[in-house]
C-alpha positions as MATLAB code, in Angstrom:
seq = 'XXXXXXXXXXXXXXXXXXXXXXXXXXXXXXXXXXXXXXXXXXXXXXXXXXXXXXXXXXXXXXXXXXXXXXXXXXXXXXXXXXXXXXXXXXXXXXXXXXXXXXXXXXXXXXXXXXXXXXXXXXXXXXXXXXXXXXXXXXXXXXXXXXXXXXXXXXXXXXXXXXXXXXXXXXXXXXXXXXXXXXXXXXXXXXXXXXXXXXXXXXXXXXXXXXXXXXXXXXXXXXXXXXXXXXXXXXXXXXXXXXXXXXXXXXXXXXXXXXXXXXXXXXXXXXXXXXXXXXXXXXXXXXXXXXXXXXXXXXXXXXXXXXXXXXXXXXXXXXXXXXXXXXXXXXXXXXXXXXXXXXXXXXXXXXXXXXXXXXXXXXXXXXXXXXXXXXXXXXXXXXXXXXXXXXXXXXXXXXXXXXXXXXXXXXXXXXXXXXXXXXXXXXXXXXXXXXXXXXXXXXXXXXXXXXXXXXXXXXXXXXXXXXXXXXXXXXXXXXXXXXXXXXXXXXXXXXXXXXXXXXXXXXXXXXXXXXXXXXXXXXXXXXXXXXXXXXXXXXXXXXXXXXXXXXXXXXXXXXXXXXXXXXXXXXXXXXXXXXXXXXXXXXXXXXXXXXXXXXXXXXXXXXX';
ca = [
    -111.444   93.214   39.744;
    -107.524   93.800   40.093;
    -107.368   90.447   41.331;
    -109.467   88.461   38.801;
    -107.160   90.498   35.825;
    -104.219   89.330   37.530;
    -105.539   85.654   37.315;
    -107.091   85.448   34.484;
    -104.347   88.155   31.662;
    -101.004   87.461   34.511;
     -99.048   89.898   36.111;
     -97.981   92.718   34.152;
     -95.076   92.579   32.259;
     -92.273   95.813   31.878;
     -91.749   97.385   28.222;
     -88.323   96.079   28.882;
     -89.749   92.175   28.303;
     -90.995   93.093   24.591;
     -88.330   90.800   22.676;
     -89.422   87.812   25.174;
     -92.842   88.029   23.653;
     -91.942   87.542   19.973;
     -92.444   83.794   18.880;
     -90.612   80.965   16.661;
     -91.422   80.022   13.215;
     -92.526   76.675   14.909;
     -95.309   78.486   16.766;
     -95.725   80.911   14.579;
     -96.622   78.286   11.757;
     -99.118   77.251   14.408;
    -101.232   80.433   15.201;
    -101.374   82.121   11.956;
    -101.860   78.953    9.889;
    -104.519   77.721   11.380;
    -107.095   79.757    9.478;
    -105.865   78.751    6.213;
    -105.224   75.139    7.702;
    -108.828   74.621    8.673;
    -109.713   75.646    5.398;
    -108.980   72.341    3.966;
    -111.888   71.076    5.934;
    -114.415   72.804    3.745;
    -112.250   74.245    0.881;
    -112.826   70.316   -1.214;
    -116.291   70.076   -0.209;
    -116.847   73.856   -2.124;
    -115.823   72.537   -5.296;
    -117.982   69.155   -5.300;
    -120.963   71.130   -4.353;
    -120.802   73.216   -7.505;
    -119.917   70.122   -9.437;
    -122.878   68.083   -8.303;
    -125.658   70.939   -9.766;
    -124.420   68.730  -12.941;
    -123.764   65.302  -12.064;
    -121.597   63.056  -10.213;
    -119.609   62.123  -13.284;
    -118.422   65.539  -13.118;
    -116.293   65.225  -10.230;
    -113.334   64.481  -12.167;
    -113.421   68.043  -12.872;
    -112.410   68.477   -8.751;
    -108.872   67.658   -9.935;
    -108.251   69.843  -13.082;
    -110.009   72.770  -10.314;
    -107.441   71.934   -7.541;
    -104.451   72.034   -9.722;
    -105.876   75.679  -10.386;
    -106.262   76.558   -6.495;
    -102.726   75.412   -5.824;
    -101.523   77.289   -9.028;
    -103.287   80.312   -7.739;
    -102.138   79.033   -3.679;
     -98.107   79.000   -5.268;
     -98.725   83.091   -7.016;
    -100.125   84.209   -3.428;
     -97.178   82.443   -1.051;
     -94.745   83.876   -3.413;
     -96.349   87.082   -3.814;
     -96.584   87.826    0.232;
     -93.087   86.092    0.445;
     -91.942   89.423   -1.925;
     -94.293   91.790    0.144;
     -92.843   90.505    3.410;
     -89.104   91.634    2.035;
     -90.576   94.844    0.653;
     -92.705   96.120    3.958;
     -90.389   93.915    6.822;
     -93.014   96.651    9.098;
     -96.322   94.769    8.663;
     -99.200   95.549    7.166;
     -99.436   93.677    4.214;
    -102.266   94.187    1.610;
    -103.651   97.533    3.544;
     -99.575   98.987    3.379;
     -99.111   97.394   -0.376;
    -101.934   99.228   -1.639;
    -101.558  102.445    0.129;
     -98.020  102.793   -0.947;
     -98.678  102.142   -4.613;
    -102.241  102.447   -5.523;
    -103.055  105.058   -3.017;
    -105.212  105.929    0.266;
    -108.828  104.597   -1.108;
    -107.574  101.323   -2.387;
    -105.332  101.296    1.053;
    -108.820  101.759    2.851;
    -110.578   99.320    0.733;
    -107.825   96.489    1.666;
    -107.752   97.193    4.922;
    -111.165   97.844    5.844;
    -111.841   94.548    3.915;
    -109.660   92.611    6.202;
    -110.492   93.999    9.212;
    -113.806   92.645    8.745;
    -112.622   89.594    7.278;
    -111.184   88.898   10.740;
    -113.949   89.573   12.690;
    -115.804   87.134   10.035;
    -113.054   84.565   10.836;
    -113.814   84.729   14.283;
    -117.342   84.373   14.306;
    -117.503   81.821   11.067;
    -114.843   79.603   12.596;
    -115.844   79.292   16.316;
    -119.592   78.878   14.931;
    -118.259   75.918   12.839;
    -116.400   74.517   15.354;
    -119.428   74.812   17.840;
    -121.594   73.012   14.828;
    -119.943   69.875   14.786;
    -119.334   69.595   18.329;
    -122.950   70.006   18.800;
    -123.480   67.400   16.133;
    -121.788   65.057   17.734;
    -123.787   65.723   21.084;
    -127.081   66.835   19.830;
    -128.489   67.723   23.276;
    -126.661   70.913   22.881;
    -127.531   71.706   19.669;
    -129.806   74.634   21.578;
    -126.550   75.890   23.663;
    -124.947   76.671   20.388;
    -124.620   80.280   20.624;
    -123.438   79.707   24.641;
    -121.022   77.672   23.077;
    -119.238   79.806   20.631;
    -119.494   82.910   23.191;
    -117.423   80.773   25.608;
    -114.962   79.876   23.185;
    -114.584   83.607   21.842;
    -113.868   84.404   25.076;
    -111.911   81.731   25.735;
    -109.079   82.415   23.073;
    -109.677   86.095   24.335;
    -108.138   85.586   27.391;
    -105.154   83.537   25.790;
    -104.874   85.948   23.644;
    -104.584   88.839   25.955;
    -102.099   86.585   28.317;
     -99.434   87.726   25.921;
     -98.582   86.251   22.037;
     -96.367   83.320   23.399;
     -98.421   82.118   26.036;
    -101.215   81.618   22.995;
     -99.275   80.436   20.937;
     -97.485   77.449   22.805;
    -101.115   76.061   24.142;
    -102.817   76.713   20.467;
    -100.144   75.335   18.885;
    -100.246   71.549   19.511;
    -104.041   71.650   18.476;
    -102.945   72.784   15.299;
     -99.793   70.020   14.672;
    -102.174   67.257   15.825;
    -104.702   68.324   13.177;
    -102.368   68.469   10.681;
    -100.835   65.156   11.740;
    -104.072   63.343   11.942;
    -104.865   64.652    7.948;
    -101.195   63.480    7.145;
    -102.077   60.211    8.250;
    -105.760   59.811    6.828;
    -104.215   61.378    3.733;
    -101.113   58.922    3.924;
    -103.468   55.274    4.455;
    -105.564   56.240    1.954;
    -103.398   56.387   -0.965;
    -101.748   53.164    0.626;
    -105.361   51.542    0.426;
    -105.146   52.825   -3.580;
    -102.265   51.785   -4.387;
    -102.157   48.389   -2.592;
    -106.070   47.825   -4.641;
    -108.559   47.993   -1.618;
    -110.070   50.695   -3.008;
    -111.832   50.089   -6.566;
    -111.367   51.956   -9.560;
    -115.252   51.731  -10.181;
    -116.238   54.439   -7.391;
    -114.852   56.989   -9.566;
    -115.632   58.150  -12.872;
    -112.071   58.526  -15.209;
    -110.450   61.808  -15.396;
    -111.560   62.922  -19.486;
    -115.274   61.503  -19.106;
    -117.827   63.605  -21.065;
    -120.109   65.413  -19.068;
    -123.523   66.989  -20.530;
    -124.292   70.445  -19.591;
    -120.537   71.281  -18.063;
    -119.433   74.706  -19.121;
    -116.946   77.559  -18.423;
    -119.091   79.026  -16.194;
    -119.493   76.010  -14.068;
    -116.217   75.523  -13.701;
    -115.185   78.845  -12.804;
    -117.814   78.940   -9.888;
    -116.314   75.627   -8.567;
    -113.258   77.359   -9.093;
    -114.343   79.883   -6.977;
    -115.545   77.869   -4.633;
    -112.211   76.038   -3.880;
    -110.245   79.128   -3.555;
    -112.140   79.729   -0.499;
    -109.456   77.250    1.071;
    -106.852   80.051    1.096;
    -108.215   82.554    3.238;
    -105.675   83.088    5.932;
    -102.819   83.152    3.716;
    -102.404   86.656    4.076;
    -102.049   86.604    7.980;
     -98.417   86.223    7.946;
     -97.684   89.017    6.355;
     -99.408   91.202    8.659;
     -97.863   89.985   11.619;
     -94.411   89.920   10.910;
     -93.691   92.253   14.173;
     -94.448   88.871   16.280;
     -91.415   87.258   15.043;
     -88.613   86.945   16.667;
     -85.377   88.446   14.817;
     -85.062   88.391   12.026;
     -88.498   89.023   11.543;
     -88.485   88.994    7.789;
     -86.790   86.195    7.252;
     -88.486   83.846    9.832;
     -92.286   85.243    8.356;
     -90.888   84.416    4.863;
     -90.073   80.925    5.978;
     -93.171   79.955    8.320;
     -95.284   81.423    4.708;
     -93.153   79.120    2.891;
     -93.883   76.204    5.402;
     -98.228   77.140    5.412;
     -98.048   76.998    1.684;
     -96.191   73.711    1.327;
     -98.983   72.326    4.292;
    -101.774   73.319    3.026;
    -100.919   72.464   -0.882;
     -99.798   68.934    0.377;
    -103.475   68.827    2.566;
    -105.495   70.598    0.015;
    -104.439   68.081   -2.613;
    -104.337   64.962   -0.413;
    -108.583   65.635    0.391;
    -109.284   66.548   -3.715;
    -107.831   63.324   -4.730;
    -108.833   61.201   -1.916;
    -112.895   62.501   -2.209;
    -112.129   61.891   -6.218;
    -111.102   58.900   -6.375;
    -113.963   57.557   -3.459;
    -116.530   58.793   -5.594;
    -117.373   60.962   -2.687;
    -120.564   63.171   -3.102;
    -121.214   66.195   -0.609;
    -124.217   65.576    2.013;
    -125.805   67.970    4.290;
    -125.491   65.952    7.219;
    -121.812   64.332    6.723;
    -118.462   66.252    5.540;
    -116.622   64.881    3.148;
    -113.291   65.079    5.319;
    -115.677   62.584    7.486;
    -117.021   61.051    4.617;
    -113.070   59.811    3.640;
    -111.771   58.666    7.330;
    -114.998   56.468    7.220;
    -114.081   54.936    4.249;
    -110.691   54.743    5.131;
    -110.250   53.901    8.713;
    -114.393   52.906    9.325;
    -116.143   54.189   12.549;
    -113.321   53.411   14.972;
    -111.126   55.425   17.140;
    -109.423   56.619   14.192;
    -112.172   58.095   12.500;
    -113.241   59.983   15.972;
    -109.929   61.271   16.053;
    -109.900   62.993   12.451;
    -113.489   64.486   13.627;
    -112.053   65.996   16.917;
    -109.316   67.430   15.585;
    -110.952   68.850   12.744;
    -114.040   69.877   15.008;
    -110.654   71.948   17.187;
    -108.981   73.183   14.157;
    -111.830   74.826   13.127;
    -112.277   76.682   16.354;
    -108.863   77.441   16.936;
    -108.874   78.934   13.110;
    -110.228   81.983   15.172;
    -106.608   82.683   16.647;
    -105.723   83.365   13.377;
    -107.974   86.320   13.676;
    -106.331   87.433   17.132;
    -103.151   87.563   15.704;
    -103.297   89.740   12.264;
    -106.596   91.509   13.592;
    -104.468   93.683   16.512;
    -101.134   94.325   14.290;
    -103.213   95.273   11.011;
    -105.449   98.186   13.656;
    -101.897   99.256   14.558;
    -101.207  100.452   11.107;
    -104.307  102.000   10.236;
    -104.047  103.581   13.301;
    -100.587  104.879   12.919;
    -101.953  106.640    9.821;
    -105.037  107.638   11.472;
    -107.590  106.107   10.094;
    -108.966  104.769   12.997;
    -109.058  105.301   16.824;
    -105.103  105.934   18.310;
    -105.918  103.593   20.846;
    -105.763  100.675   19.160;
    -101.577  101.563   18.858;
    -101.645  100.896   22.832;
    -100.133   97.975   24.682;
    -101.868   96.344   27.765;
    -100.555   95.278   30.134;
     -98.935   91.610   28.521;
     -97.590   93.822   25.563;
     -99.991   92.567   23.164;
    -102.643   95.199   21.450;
    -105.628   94.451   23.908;
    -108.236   97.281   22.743;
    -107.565   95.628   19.059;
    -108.098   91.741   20.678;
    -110.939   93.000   22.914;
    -112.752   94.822   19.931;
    -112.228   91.943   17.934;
    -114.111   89.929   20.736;
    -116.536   92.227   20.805;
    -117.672   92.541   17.348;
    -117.485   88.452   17.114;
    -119.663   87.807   19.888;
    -122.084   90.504   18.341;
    -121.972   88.610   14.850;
    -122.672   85.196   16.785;
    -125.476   86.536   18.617;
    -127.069   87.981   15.838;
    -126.699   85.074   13.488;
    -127.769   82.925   15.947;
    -124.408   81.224   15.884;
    -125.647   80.161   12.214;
    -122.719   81.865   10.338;
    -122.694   79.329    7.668;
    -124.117   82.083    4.967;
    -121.268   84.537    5.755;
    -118.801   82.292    4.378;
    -118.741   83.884    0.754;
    -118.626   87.071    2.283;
    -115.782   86.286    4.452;
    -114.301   84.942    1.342;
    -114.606   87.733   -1.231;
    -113.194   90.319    2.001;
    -110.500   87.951    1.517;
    -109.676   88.063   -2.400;
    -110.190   92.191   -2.536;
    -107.188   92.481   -0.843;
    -105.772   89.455   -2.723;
    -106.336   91.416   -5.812;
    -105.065   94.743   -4.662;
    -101.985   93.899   -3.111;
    -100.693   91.536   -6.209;
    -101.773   95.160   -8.347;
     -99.618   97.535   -6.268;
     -96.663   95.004   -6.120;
     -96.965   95.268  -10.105;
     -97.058   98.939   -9.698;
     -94.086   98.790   -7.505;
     -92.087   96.575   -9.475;
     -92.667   98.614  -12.732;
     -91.712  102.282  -11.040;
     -88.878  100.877   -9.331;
     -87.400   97.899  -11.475;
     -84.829   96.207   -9.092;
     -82.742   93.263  -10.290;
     -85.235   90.466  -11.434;
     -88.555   92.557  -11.437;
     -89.770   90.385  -14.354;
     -90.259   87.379  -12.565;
     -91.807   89.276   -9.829;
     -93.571   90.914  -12.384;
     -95.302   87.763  -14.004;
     -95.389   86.313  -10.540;
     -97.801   88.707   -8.931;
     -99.320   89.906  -12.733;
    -100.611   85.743  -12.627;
    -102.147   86.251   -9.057;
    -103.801   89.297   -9.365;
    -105.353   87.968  -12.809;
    -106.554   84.943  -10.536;
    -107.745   86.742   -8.022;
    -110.058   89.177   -9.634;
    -111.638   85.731  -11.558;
    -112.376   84.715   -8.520;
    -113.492   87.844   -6.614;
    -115.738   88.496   -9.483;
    -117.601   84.630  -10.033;
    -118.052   85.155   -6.078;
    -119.938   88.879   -6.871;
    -121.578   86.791  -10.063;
    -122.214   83.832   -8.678;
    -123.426   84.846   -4.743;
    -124.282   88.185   -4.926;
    -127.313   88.248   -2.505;
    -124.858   86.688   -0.058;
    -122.460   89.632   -0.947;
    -123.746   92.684   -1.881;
    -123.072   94.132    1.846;
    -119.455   94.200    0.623;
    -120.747   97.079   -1.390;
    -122.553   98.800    1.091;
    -119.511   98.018    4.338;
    -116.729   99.417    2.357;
    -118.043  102.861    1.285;
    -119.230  102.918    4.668;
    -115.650  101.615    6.481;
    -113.849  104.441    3.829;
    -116.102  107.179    4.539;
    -115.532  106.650    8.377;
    -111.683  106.292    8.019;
    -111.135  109.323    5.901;
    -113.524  111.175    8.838;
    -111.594  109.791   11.521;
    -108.647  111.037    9.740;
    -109.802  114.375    8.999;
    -110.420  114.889   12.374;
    -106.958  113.889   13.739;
    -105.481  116.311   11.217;
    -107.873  118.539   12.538;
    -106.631  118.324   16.184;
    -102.657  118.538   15.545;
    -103.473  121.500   13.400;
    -105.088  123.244   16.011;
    -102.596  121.871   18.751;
     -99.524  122.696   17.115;
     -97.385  125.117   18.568;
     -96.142  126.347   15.097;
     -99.192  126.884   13.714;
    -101.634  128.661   16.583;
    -102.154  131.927   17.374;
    -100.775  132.661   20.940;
    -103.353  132.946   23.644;
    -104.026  135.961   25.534;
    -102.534  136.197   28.713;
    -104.475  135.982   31.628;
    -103.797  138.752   34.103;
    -106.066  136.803   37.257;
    -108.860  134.802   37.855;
    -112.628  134.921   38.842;
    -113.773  131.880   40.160;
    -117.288  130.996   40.251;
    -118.624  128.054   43.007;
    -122.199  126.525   42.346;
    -123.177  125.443   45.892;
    -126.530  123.935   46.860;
    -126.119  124.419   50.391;
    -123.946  124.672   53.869;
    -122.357  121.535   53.664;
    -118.442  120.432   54.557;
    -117.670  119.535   50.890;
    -118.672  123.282   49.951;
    -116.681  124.237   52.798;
    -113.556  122.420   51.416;
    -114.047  124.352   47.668;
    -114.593  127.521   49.308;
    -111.219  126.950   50.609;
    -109.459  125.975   47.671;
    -111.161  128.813   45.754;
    -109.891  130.947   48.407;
    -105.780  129.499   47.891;
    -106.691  130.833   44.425;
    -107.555  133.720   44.489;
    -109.505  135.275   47.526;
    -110.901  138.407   46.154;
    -112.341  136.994   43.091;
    -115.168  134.626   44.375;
    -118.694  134.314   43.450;
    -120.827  131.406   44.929;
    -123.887  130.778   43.290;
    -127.031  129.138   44.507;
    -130.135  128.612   42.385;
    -133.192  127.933   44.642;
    -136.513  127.327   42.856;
    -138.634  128.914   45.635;
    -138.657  132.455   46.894;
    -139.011  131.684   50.630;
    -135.775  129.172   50.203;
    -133.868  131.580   48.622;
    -134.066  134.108   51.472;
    -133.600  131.679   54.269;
    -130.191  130.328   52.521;
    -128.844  134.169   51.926;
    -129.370  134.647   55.795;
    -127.697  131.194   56.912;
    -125.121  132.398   54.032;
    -124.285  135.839   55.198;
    -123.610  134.355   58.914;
    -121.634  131.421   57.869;
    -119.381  133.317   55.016;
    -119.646  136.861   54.885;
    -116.647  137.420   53.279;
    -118.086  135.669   50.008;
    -120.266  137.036   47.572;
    -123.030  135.142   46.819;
    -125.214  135.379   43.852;
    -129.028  133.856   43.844;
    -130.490  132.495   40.588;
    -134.229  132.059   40.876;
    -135.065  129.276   38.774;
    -139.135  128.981   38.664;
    -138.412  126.433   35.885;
    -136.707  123.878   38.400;
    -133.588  124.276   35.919;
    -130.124  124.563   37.479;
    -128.373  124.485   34.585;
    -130.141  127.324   32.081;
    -129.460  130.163   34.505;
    -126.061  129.046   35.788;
    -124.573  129.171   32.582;
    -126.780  132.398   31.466;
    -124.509  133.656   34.769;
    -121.321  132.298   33.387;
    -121.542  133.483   30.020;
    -122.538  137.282   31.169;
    -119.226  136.947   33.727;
    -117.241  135.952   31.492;
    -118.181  138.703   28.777;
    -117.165  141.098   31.452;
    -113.899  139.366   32.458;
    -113.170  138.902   28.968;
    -112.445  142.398   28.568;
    -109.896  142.541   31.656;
    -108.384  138.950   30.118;
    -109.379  137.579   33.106;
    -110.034  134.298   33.263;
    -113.608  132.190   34.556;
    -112.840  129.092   36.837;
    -116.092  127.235   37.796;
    -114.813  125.171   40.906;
    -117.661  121.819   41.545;
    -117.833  120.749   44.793;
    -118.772  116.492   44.696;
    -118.577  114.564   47.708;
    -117.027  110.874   47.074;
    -119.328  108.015   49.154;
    -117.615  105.530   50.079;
    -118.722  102.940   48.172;
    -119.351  102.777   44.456;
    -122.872  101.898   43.979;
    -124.321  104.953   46.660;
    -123.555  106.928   43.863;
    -127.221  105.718   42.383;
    -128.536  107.106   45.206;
    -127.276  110.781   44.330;
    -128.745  113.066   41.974;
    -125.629  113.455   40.463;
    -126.069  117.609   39.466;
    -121.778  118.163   39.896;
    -121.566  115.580   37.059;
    -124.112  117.255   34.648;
    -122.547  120.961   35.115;
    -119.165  119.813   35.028;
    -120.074  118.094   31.431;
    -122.096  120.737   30.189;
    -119.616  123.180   31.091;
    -116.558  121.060   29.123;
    -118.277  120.853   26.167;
    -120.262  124.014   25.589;
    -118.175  127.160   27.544;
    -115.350  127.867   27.100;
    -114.470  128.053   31.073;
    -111.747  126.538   32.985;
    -113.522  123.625   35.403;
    -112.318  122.050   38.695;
    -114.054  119.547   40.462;
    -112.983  119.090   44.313;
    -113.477  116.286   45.830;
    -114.548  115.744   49.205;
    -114.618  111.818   50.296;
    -116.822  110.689   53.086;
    -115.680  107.736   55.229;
    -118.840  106.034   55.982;
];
């Protein structure tokens, strides 16, 4: 097992090697851009499927509604540009909130993108797997195989360390991105040189019977879905290389301007094609067909956009970890998602993540498609609470030009609850659990936390009552017979304290329990031992019925009760199924219900 870790995560690397393991901006841009990148896949495609419940002459509306996305795009870049000055730490939206609207709205941010990632995972891989098995049908049946393999595929990158991810998921990500540049690029060539005609499209001001406000605002909606991800950045500014702040700031800066330029490029292009949305065909694929036709070109655009949507997932792998470190620096969650492995990345939080994925995948069937306005709205809760407590922070503190901040983050919290609450309006029986997870995520945190408050309280030298002293020891040995592993605890009882030893056997037949007190007597005279009939075959009842009544007695001498285990060790791992394991079952009803002191001595056997 050593071995296979060693091949699959590499050596391990000393604490020492931490600043080796931060990235660039260029990579950087790569891994935690990819999310919102591959948004821009689907993100169009939202808006003419609300649009076409009316008509097709309605798509001119698509441009008016992407204006609004990128209006909405430019409040959030500059908005997490301010929060990555103002918390250099991490954290974003879950640290935001809890610093200015307090712990539940922290929770609720947090908790909300915690399972947004998890969502990201499973949505994006599933996607990914989708059109690959599209394009090869025969494995349309292999599809949740697929998607486990490529969860634990990035997995493994991921736990190989944050730079060895990022420079093989990075050129994925600047091919995808070049391969939209260019579709994006020869079709508004093919416009503006006339090989495109005006007459696919309907012009931008046409009438259209039956629009309304609430339309719109659902197509609006709809769009916005194109900028989950944008947050990522912000929670993983401790992956940059110094100085953090200002490198995050730029690489946001960089995502925004890419996916505003790629966003825009696909609304206008699919406008001006008259494309309409079909179940079978995207409309990214719907464009490089009419722009390039069914050549090498067009199966280029469709790869890449089949990988970016996979490798979205990374995006997941790199906030995920660093947003569990911060919850569980405030204790809100398990402490041991604050621990390195052995590449210096935050494995428990990348191996949970995994985890959780592959369980959404299996039980979706790798059919995710429906979780997409969930993982959208766990996306614009946090949107909406971290523009809020940046308005709270700029009013209480009111630095030099907290007025422009002020109408900056005032517009995209404004957006953001529009479109967090057409999403609850619009899809609610696709996300209602929202209302169910987030009690349930808040509840658990605050217990979690209670709990670890709980501990130090009780641990802390300041604040606990000394314990009695303890003038000796009795020391109690359960033994089920003359063997050379009882032999070696008898001894080490004995380096403890030889006057003070009780063995205990607990036959459940009368004519056993004589013949083992004579073999006793013979073979160790000098130790008491105590007999526990037991007609009920139970060993455990009436050992610890003995315990408890020896240690009332010792109690009162502030002596203290040692039970000391004997186990023998076999050799190899799985004869333990051949044992009846009883040391193990004391030894853990002992921990957790005496309050006895509990030694377990080994004795190894060699064949």
């Amino acid at each position: 097992m050593s071995m296979l870790k060693r091949l699959l995560i590499g050596r391990p690397l000393k604490s020492t090697a931490l600043g080796e393991q931060k990235i660039t901006k260029t990579k950087a841009l790569a891994i935690l851009s990819s999310d919102a990148l591959s948004s821009v896949a689907y993100g169009p495609e939202q808006i003419l499927l609300v649009l076409v419940t009316i008509s097709a002459t309605a798509f001119w509306y698509s441009i008016p509604i992407g204006i609004g996305v990128l209006i909405l795009l430019t409040a959030l870049i500059l908005s997490y540009r301010q929060i990555i000055f103002a918390y250099p730490h991490g954290g974003g939206a879950y640290v935001v909130s809890k610093e200015n609207l307090g712990m539940y709205p922290g929770l609720i941010a947090g908790g909300s993108l915690l399972v947004d990632y998890i969502l990201t995972v499973a949505v994006s891989v599933s996607a990914g797997t989708d059109a690959i098995t599209s394009a090869f049908p025969s494995l349309h049946e292999h599809n949740v195989t697929i998607a486990i393999v490529f969860v634990l595929f990035i997995t493994i990158l991921n736990l190989r360390g944050v730079t060895e991810s990022a420079t093989i998921l990075a050129y994925p990500v600047y091919i995808f991105v070049f391969a939209l540049f260019i579709l994006i690029g020869v079709g508004i060539y093919q416009i503006v040189t006339g090989h495109v005609s005006p007459a696919l499209h309907v012009p931008i001001g046409t009438p259209v019977t039956g629009i309304s406000l609430f339309i719109l605002l659902r197509a609006f909606a709809s769009g916005s879905s194109a900028l989950t991800g944008v947050e990522a950045i912000s929670n993983a500014i401790p992956n940059f290389k110094d100085p953090a702040p200002n490198n995050a700031a730029k690489t946001l800066v960089a995502m925004g301007s890419l996916l505003a330029i790629l966003f825009a490029g696909i609304v206008f292009l699919a406008y001006y094609y008259g494309i309409a949305p079909k179940n079978e065909v995207t409309v990214v694929s719907q464009i490089a067909e009419q722009t390039f036709g069914r050549n090498v070109m067009y199966y280029f655009i469709q790869g890449t956009t089949a990988l970016i949507l996979i490798l979205a997932a990374n995006t997941g792998y790199s906030a995920f970890p660093l947003l569990a470190v911060n919850l569980a620096k405030d204790k809100f969650i398990p402490r041991m998602f604050t621990m390195r492995g052995d590449r210096l990345g935050y494995s428990n939080g990348i191996i949970f993540l995994a985890v959780m994925s592959i369980i959404l995948i299996i039980a979706f069937e790798g059919k995710t498609e429906h979780l997409i306005p969930l993982y959208a709205v766990g996306v614009f809760i946090p949107f909406t609470l971290a523009q809020t407590g940046m308005m709270v922070k700029w009013i209480r503190e009111k630095p030099k030009g907290w007025v422009t901040k002020l109408i900056i983050n005032s517009t995209g919290a404004a957006i953001s609850f529009i479109v967090m609450l057409m999403f609850f309006l619009t899809k609610f029986t696709q996300v209602w659990y929202v209302l169910i997870f987030l009690p349930l995520i808040i509840a658990v945190c605050y217990q979690i936390k209670k709990h670890y408050d709980a501990v130090g309280e009780q641990l802390r030298i300041t604040t606990c009552e000394p314990p009695a002293p303890i003038e000796g020891n009795v020391i109690i040995v359960p033994v089920a017979g003359i063997t050379h592993a009882v032999e070696n605890s008898l001894n080490y009882a004995k380096s403890l304290s030889p006057h003070q030893i009780i063995a205990v056997h607990v036959p459940f037949e009368r004519e056993d329990e004589i013949i083992f007190e004579e073999k006793w007597n013979k073979w160790q005279p000098d130790v008491r031992l105590v007999s526990l009939h037991s007609p009920y075959r139970s060993i455990i009842t009436p050992l610890t019925k003995f315990i408890d009544t020896v240690q009332r007695k010792a109690g009162e001498s502030n002596y203290q009760v040692t039970v000391i285990i004997p186990q023998f060790i076999p050799k190899k791992g799985w004869h333990n199924i051949l044992h009846n394991q009883s040391s193990l079952f004391i030894r853990t009803h002992l921990l957790f219900n005496r309050n006895v002191i509990v030694t377990t001595v080994p004795y190894h056997l060699k064949k």
